[in-house]
N, C-alpha and C positions, 0 to 999 in steps of 0.2 A: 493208209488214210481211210482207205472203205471198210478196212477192220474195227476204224474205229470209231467211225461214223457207226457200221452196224451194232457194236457196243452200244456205243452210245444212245442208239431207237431202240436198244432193249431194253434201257435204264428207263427212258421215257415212258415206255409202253408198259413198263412193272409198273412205274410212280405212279401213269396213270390207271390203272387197273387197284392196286393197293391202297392209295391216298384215300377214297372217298371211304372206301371199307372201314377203315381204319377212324376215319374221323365222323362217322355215320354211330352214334351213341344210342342205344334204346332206351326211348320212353319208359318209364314203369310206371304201372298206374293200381290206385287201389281204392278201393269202393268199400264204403261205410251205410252198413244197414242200422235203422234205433227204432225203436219204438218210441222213443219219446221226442218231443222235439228238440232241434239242435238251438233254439233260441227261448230254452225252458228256466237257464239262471242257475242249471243244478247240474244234473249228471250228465244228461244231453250234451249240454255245451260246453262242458271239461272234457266229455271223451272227441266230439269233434274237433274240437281248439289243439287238443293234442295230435292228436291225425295231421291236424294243418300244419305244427309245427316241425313233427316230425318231416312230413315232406317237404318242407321250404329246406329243412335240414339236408337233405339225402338227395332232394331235386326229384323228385314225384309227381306224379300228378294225381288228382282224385277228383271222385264225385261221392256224393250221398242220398240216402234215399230214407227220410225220417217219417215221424210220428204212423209209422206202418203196424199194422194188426198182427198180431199174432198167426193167423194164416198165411199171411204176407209172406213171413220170414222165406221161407226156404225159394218160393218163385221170385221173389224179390236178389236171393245172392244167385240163383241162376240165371236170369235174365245180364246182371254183373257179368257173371262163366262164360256166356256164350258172347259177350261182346270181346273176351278176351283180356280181361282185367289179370293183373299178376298174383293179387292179393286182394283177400277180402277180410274189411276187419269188423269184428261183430262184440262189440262191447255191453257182453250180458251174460252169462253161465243160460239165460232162459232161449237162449240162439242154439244150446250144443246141440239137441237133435237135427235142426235145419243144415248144420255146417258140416255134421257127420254127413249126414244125405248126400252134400252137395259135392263133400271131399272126395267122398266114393266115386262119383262119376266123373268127377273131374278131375282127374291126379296129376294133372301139370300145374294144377292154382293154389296157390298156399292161402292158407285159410289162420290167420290170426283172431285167437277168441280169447276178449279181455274177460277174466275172473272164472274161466275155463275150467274146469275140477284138473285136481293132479293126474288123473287117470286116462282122460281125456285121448291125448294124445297116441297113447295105445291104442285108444279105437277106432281109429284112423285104418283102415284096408291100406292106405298109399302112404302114409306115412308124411301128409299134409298138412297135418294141424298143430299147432303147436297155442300152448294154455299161459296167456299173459296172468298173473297171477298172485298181486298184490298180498298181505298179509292181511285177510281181514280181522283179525284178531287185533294185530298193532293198530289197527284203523279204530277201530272199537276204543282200545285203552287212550288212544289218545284223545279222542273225546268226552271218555265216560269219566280220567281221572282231571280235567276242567269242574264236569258237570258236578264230579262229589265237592272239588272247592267251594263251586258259588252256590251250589242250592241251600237257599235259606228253609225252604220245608221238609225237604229229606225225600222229598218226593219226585223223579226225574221221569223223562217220557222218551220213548222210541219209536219212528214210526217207520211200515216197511213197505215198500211198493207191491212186490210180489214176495212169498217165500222160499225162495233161494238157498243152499247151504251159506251162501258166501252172506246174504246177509242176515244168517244167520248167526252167523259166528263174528259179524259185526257186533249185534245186540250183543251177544255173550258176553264179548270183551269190554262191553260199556259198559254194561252192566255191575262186571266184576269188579273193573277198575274205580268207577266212583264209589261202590261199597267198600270199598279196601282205601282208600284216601279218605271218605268220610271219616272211617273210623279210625283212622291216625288224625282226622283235626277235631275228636268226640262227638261225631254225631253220627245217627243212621239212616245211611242212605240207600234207598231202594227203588228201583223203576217198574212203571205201570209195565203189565203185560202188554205187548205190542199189537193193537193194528196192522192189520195188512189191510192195503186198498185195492189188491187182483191187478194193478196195473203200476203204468208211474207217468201218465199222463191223467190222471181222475184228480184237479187241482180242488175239486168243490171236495173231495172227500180229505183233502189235507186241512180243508179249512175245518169241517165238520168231527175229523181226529180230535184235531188241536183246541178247537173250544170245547169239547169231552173231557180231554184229558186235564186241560186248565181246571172246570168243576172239579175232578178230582183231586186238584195241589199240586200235580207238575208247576215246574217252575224253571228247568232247562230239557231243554229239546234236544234232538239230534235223529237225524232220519237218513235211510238208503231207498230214496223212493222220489228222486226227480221232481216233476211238477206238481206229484204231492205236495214233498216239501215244501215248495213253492208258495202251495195255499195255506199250509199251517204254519209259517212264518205271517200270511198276510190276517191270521188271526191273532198272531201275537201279537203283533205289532197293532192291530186294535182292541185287541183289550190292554196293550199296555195304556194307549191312548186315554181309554174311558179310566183307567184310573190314575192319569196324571204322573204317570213314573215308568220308567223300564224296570220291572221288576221279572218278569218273567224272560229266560233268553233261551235262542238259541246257537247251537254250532251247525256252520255247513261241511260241508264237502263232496266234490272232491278236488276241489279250485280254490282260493283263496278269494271269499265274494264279501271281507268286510267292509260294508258302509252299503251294501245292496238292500240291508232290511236297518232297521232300527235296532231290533231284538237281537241280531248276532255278533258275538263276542268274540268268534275267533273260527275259523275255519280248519278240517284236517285236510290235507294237503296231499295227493298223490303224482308224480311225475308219469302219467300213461304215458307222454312221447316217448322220454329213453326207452322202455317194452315194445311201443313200436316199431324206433326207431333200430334198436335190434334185430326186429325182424325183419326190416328193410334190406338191412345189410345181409341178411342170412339170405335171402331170397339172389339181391347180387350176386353172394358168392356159391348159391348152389346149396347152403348148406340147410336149408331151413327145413322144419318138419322134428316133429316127435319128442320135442321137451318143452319144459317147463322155465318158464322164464318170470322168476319171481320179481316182489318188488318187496322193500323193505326198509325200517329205519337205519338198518345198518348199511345199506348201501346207497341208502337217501334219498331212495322213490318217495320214502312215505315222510312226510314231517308236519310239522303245523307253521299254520300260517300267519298273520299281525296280531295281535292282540287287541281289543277292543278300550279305552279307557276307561268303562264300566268297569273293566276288572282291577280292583284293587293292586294296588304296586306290591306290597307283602303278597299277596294271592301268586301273579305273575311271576313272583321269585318263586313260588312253593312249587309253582307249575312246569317251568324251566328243568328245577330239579328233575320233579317226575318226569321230563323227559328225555333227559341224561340220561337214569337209572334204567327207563327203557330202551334206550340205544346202549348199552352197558351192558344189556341184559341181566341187571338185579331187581326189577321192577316186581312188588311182591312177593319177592323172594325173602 
């Protein structure tokens, strides 16, 4: 009997010693630096909204710390370091110096950097960072082969926040792709050299782009440059005004924002959560650090978004195509 009584306070006295350990789950938390704002209608608020979802997904918790300066950046994700944050996500290639810095001295915090170079990651001393890294080329063609459909002057507009490779090789593939659809429906289409506006909260210089580039015959837009964007949609959409038509449009992205402006006809589409949300998981299991975590139409990061009814039902069909042949991969081919 006292044998098995004392069994039995050992069992007790594990359960209790064990039970809480065992049911005592860690927080994980992760911390979003922008420079732009997260209530800006563009890039801001698609890469926060995806943070959010991400962690409602995984059971996260975060904070953020927006419309910050470019000096900001790096005392901004360390102030994050030292409060003991798991993951810091920084959605800009213009963060990679601040995140190297930060990875360095802090090699227990993984460091998620949306639109990262492929290289990136290598230069890592700990082996912390790992490069979310969308297609910006796919991003490009799916706007630029809309913009060759509907341009009635042959004349398209790009505008760019800062000059970035990644939006740089946006423009490229807008570029390419509406010249190469133009000229399978017989016309020629070309885009104004791009604007940079040094930032992507400067909305008065998106207004100032965009009525520019209007004088010169653009007639569809498309921009990587946030609350720029923002303000040369709110010039399109008055000069569509003053002349009694939507004739001039544009495309957003990287959220699907149609019915936000008057002018926009269709948005490109990127899933940042899933790239997150992988790295959430990578973090859980230990495993995170030192790759490349792309995004793509073929794996359906990247897609487009509603169509506008400004766009002709023939057009919409020609468009659909063109985006089969890109997830196909015969697009220009």
């Amino acid at each position: 009997m006292k044998k098995w009584l004392a069994s039995g306070l050992i069992c007790v006295m594990c359960a209790s010693l064990v039970t809480p350990a065992a049911a005592e789950a860690k927080d994980y938390k992760v911390a979003m630096i922008c420079d732009s704002s997260i209530n800006d209608g563009g890039w801001g608020a698609a890469c926060y909204n995806a943070m959010v979802d991400a962690c409602e997904k995984n059971g996260w918790t975060y904070e953020v710390s927006d419309s910050i300066g470019q000096n900001e950046y790096y005392d901004s994700i360390a102030a994050y370091c030292s409060l003991g944050y798991d993951m810091i996500y920084a959605p800009g290639n213009q963060y990679t110096d601040a995140v190297l810095q930060a990875a360095e001295e802090y090699p227990d915090i993984a460091f998620a950097l949306l639109n990262g170079g492929e290289g990136t990651p290598a230069q890592a001393v700990n082996g912390n960072v790992t490069s979310l890294l969308p297609n910006a080329t796919q991003i490009g063609w799916i706007a630029g082969a809309l913009a060759g459909l509907m341009t009635e002057s042959g004349t398209i507009a790009f505008i760019g926040g800062m000059e970035l490779d990644t939006t740089k090789a946006k423009y490229a593939g807008y570029s390419e792709a509406a010249a190469f659809v133009g000229e399978a429906e017989g016309k020629t289409v070309t885009c104004i050299d791009p604007p940079y506006a040094g930032s992507f909260d400067a909305s008065d210089k998106g207004i100032e782009f965009a009525k520019a580039l209007i004088d010169n015959g653009a007639d569809v837009f498309f921009g990587d440059a946030s609350a720029v964007d923002s303000g040369a949609r709110q010039a399109i959409d008055e000069a569509n005004k003053a002349a009694g038509e939507i004739r001039i449009f544009d495309i957003g992205q990287p959220a699907d924002i149609l019915g936000q402006n008057e002018c926009i006809i269709c948005s490109q589409v990127t899933d940042n959560s899933a790239m997150i949300s992988t790295s959430m998981q990578a973090v859980e299991n230990g495993t995170f650090g030192g790759e490349v975590i792309y995004g793509t139409l073929q794996n359906g990061a990247l897609s487009a978004g509603a169509l506008s009814d400004l766009v002709p039902e023939d057009v919409q069909a020609k468009y659909k195509e063109y985006l089969q042949q890109m997830i196909d991969d015969t697009f220009m081919k």
